[in-house]
VEXKOLBA-594287 format. One line per 3 residues: their letters; for each residue y, z, x of N, C-alpha, C. Coordinates in Angstrom, 3 decimals, padded with zeros to 6 digits. Example, Ala and Ser with C-alpha at 12.3 -4.5 7.8 and 13.67 -1.06 7.14 Angstrom:
2
as) -005.690,007.800,013.190,-004.500,007.800,012.300,-003.300,007.800,013.200  -002.250,007.080,012.850,-001.060,007.140,013.670,000.030,007.870,012.900
***
This chain:
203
xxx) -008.193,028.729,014.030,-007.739,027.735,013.052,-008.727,026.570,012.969  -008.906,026.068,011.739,-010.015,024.802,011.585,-009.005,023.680,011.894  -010.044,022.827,012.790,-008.935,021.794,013.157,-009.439,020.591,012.398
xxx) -008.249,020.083,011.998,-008.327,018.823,011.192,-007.686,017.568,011.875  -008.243,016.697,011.530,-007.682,014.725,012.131,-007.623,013.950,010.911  -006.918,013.688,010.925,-006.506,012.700,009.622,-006.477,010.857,009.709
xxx) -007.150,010.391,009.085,-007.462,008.726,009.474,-006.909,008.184,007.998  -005.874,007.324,008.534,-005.176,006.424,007.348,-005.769,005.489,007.209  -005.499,004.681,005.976,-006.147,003.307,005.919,-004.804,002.941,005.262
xxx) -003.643,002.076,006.096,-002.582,001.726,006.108,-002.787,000.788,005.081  -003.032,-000.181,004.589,-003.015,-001.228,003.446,-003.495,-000.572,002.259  -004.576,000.295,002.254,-004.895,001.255,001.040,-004.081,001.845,000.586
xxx) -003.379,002.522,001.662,-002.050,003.567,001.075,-000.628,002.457,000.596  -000.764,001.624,001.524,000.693,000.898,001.291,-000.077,000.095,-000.352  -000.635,-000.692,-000.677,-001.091,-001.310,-001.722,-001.238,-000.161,-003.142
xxx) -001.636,001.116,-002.664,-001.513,002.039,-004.005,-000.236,002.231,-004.584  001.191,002.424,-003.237,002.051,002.371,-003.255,002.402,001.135,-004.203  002.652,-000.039,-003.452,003.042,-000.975,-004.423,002.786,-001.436,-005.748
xxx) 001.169,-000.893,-006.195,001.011,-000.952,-007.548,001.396,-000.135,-008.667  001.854,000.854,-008.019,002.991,002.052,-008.701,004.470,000.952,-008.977  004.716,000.729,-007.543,006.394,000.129,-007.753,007.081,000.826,-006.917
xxx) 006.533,001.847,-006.199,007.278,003.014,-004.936,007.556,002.417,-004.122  008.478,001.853,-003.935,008.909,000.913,-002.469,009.679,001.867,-001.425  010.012,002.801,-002.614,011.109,004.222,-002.204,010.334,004.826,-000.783
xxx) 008.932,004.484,-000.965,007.990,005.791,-000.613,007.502,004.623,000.808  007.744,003.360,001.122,007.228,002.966,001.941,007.898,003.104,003.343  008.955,003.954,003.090,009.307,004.498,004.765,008.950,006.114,004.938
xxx) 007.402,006.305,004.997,006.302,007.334,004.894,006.404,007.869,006.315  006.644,008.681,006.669,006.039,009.768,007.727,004.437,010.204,007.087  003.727,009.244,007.412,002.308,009.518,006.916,001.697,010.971,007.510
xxx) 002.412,011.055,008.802,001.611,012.523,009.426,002.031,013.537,008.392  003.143,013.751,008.307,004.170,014.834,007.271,003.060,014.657,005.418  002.797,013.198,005.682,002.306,013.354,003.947,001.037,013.818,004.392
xxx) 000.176,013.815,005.778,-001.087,014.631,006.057,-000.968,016.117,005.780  -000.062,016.763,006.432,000.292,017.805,006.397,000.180,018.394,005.252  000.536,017.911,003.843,000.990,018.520,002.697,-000.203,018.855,001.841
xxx) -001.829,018.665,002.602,-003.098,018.730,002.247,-003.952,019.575,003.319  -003.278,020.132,004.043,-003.525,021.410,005.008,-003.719,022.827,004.136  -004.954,023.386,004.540,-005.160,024.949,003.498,-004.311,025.368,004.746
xxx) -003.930,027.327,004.788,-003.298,027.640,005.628,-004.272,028.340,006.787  -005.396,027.551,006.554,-006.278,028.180,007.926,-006.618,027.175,008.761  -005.366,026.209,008.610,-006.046,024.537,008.964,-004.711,023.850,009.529
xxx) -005.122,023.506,010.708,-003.925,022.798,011.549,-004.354,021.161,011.678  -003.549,019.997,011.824,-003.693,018.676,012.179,-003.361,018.666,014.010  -004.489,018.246,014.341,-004.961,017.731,015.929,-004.077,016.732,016.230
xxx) -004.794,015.520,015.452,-004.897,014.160,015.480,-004.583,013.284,013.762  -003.813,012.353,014.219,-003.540,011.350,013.197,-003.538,009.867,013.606  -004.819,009.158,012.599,-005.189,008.248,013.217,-004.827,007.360,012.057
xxx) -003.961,006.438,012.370,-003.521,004.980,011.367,-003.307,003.775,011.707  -004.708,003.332,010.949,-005.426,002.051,011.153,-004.629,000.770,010.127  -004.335,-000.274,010.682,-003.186,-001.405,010.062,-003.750,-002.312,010.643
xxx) -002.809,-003.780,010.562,-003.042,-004.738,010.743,-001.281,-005.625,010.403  -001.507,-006.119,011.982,000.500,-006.625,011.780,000.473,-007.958,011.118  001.695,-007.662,010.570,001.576,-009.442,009.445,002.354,-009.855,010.715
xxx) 002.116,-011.277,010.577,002.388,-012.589,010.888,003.841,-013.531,010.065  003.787,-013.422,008.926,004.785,-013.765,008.010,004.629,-013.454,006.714  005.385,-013.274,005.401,006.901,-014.126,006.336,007.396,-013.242,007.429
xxx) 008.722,-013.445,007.705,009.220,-013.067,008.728,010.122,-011.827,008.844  010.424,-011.977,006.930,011.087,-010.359,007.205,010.124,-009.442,006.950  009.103,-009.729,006.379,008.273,-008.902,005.640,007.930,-008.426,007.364
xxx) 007.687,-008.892,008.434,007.115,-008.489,009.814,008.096,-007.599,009.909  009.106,-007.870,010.257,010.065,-007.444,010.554,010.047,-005.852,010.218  010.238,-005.706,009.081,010.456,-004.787,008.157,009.014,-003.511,008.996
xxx) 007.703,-004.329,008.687,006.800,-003.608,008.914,006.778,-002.992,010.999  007.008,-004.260,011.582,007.548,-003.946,013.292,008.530,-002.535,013.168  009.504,-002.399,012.490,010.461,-001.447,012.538,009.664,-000.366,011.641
xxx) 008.865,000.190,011.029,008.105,000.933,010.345,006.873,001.440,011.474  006.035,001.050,012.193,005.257,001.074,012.785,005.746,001.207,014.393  007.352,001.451,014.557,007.896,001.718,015.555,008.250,003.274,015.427
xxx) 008.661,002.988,014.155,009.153,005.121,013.779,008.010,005.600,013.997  006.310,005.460,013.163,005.467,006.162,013.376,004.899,006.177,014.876  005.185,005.240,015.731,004.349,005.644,017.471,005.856,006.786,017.784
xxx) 006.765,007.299,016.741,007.734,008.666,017.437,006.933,009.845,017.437  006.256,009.762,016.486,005.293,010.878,016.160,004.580,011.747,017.066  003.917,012.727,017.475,002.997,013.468,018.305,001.782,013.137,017.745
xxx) 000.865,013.271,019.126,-000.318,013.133,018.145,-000.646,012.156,017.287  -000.485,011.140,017.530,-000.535,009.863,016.752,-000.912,008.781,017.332  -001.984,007.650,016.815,-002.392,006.733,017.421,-002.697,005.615,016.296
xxx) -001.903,004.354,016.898,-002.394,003.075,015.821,-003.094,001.896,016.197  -004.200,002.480,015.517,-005.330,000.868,015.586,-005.078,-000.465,014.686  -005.429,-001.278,015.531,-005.248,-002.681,014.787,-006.272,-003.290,013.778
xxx) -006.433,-004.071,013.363,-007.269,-005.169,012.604,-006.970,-006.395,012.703  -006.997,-007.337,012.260,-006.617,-008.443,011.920,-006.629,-009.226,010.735  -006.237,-010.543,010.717,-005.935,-011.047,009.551,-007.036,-011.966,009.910
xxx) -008.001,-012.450,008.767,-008.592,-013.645,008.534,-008.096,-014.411,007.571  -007.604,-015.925,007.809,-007.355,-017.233,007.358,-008.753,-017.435,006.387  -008.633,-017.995,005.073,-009.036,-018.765,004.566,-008.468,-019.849,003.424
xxx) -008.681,-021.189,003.788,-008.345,-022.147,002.563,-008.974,-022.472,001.807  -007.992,-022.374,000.480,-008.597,-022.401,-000.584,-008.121,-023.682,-001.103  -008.829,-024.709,-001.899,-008.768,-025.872,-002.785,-008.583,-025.323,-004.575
xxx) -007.645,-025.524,-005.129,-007.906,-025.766,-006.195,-008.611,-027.064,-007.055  -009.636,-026.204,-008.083,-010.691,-027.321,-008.546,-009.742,-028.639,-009.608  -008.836,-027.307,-010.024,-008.263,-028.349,-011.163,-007.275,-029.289,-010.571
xxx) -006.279,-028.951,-009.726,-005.602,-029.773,-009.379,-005.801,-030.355,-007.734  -006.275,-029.780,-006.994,-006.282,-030.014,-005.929,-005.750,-029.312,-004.773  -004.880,-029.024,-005.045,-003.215,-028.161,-004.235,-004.505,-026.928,-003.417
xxx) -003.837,-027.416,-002.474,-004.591,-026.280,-001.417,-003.490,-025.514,-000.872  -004.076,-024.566,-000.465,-003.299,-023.378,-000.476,-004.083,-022.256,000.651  -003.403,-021.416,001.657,-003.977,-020.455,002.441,-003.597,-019.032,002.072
xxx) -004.867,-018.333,002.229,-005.302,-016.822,001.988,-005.617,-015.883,003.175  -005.122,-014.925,003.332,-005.282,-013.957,004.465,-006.409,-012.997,003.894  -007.326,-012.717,004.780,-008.001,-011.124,004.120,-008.004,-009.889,005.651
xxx) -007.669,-008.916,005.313,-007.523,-008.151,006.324,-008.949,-007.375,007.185  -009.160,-007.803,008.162,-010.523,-006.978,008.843,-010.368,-006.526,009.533  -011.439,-005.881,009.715,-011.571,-004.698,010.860,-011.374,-003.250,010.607
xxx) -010.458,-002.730,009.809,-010.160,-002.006,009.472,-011.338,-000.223,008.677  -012.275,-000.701,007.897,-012.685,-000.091,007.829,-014.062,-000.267,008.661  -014.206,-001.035,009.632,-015.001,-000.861,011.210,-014.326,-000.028,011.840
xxx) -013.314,-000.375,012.182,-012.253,000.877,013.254,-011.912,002.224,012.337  -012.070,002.485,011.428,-011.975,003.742,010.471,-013.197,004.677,011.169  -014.870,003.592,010.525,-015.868,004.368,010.911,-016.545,004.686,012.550
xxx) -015.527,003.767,013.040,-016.395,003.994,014.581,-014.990,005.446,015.070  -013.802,005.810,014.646,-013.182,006.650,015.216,-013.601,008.013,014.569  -014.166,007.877,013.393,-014.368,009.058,012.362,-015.466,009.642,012.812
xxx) -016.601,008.491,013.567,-017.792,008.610,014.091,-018.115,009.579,015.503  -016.987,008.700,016.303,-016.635,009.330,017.707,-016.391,010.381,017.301  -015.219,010.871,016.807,-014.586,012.080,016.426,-015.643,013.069,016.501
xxx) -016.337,012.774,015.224,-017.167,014.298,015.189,-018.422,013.978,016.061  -019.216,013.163,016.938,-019.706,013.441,017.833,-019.442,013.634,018.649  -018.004,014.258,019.169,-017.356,014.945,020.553,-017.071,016.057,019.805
xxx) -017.174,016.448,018.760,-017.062,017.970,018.210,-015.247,018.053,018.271  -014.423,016.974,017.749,-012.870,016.758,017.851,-012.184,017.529,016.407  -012.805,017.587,015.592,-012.423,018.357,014.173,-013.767,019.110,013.548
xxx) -013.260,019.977,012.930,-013.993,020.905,011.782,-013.922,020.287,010.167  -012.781,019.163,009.978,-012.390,018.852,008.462,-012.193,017.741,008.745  -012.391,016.333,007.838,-011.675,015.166,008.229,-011.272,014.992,007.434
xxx) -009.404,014.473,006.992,-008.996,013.872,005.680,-008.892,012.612,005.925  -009.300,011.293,005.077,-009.736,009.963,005.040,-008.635,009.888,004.107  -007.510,009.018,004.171,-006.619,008.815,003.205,-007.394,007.342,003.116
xxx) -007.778,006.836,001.549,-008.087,005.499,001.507,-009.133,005.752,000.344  -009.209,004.630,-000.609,-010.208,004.721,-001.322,-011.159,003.613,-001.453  -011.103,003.089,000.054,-012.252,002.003,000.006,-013.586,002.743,000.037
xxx) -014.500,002.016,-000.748,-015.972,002.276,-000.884,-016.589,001.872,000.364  -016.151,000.746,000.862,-016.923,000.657,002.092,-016.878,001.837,003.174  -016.307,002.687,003.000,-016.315,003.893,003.921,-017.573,004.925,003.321
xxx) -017.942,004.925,002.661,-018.822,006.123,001.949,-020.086,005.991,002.818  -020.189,005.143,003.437,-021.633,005.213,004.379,-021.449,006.164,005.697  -020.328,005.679,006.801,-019.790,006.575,007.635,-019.621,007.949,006.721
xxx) -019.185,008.581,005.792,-018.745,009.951,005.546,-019.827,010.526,005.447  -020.763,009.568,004.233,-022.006,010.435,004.420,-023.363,010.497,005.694  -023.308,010.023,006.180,-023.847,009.703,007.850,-023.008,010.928,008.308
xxx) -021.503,011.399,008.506,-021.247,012.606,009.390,-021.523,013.973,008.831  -021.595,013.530,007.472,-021.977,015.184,006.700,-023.737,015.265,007.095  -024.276,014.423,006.990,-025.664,014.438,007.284,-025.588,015.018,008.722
xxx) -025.212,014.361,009.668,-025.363,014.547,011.143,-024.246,015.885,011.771  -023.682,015.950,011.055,-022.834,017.093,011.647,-022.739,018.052,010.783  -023.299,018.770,010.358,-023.078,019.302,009.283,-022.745,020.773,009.991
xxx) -022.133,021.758,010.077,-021.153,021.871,008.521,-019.227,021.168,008.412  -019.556,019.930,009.107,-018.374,019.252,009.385,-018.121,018.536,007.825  -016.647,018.650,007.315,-017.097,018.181,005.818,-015.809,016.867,006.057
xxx) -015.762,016.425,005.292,-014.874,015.049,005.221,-014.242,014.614,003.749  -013.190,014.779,003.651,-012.286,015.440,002.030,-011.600,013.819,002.010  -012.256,013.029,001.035,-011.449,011.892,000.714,-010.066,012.060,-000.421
xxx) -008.993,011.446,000.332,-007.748,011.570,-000.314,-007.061,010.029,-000.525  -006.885,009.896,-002.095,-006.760,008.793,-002.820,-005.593,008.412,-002.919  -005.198,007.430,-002.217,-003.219,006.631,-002.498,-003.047,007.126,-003.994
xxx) -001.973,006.750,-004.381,-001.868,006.794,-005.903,-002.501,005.150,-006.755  -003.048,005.471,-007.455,-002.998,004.875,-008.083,-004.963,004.113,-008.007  -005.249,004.554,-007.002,-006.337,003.926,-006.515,-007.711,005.075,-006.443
xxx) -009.201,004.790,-006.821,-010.266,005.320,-006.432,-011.285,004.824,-006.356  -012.180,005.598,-005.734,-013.673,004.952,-005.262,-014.813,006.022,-005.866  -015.610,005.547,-006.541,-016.663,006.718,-007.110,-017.429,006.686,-006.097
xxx) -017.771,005.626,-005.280,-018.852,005.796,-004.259,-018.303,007.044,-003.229  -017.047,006.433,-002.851,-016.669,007.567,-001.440,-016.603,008.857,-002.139  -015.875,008.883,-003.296,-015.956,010.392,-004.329,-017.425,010.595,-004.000
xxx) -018.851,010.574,-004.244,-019.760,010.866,-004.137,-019.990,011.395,-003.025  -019.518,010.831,-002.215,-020.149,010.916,-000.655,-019.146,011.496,000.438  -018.177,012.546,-000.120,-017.082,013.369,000.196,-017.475,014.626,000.028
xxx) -017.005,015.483,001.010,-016.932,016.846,000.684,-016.206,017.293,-000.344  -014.767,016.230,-000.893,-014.282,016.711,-001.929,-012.974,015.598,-002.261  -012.768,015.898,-002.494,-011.628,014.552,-003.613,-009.793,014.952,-003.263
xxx) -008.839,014.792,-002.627,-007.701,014.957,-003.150,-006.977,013.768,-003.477  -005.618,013.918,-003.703,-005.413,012.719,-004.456,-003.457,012.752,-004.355  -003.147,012.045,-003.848,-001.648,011.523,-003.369,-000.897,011.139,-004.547
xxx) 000.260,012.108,-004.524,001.190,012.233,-005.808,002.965,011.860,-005.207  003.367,011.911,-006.523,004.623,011.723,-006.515,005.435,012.930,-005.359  004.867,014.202,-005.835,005.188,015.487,-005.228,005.355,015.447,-003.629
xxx) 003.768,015.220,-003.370,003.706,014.796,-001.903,004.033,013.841,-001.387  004.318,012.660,-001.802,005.344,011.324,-001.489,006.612,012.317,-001.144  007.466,012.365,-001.643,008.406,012.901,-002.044,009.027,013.815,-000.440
xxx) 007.872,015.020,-000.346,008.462,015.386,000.374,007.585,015.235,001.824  007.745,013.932,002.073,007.060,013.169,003.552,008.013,012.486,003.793  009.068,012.167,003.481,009.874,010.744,003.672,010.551,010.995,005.341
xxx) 010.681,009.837,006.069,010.966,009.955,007.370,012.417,010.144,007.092  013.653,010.497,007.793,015.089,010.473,007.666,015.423,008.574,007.203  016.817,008.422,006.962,016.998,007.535,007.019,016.945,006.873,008.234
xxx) 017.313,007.679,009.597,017.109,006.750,010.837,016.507,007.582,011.613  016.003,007.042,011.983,014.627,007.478,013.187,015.438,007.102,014.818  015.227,007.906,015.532,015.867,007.841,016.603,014.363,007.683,018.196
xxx) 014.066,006.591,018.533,013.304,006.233,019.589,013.547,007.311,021.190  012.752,007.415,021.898,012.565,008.287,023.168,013.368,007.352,023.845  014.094,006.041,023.326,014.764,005.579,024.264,016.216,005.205,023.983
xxx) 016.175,006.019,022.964,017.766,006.119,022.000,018.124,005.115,021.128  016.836,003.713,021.363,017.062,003.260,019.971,016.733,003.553,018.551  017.770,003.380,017.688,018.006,003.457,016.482,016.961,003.057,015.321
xxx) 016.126,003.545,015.347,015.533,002.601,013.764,015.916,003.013,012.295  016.618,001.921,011.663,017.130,002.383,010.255,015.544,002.120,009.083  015.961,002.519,007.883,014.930,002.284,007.094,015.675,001.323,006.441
xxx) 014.615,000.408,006.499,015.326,-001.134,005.594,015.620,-001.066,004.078  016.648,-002.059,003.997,017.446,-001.979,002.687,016.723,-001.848,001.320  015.500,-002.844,001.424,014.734,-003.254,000.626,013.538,-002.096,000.324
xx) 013.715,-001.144,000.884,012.713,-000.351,000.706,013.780,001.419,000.523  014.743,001.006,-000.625,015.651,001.757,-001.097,015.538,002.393,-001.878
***
């Protein structure tokens, strides 16, 4: 069997999501929506999903703490962090200042695990859910260096990158279909018998 590892880019997928309006779809068993892009000569190893925890507000944490608790139920599953960078911004016209988050790290920790990966010889296929461009340097760097290791970029809805399209073994692309049938239960049950429900707001 060709073994495959799958690397999320958690804000890519959640942000394609929200520009649809799928809020339905944000209590994701992301491994299960990996799965649904498996040929049948091709098994998932490893699932790697890369995030970054909000800070506030407070339910919005909340919400995401209890989301990122169902996915460490998973096998085979591991979540890397990022962080948030602060910046303030002044408005010219009026003045009113105001603070901005931008999220980092993220596609650093994408390319250094995608990197490792296939220089320990860990997969035969990589699916990259994410359509940041800043990744197209790592993909094409492992097709160069590992070759015949190929790396199949797969696009949230709603979202693409011509660069990473270029620099992919091949293109898939995240639908209603495969949303659909990834969804975690309504309650997720912990190795320690706690309960996690899927929040109201994401109904």
């Amino acid at each position: 069997m060709e073994r495959v590892i799958t690397y999320i880019d958690g804000y890519n997928l959640y942000y394609g999501l929200r520009s649809k309006g799928w809020k339905r779809f944000y209590w994701l068993n992301v491994q299960a929506l990996a799965k649904q892009f498996l040929k049948p000569n091709q098994t998932l190893v490893m699932t790697r999903y890369f995030t970054t925890v909000v800070k506030q507000p407070e339910d919005k944490r909340r919400r995401q703490a209890v989301f990122l608790d169902a996915l460490k139920t998973l096998p085979n599953f591991q979540i890397y962090y990022g962080h948030f960078l602060s910046e303030t911004i002044v408005c010219r016209r009026c003045g009113h200042t105001y603070t901005t988050y931008h999220e980092k790290m993220t596609d650093v920790n994408i390319s250094v695990e995608v990197m490792a990966d296939a220089s320990k010889n860990n997969f035969d296929t990589a699916l990259l859910i994410s359509a940041d461009s800043d990744l197209a340097g790592v993909v094409a760097k492992v097709k160069n260096l590992f070759h015949p290791k190929r790396v199949i970029a797969v696009f949230p809805p709603g979202r693409t990158s011509f660069a990473l399209k270029q620099a992919s073994s091949g293109v898939l692309h995240i639908g209603h279909v495969e949303l659909s049938k990834s969804m975690f239960p309504e309650q997720v049950i912990e190795s320690d018998g706690v309960v996690l429900r899927r929040p109201i707001q994401w109904k």
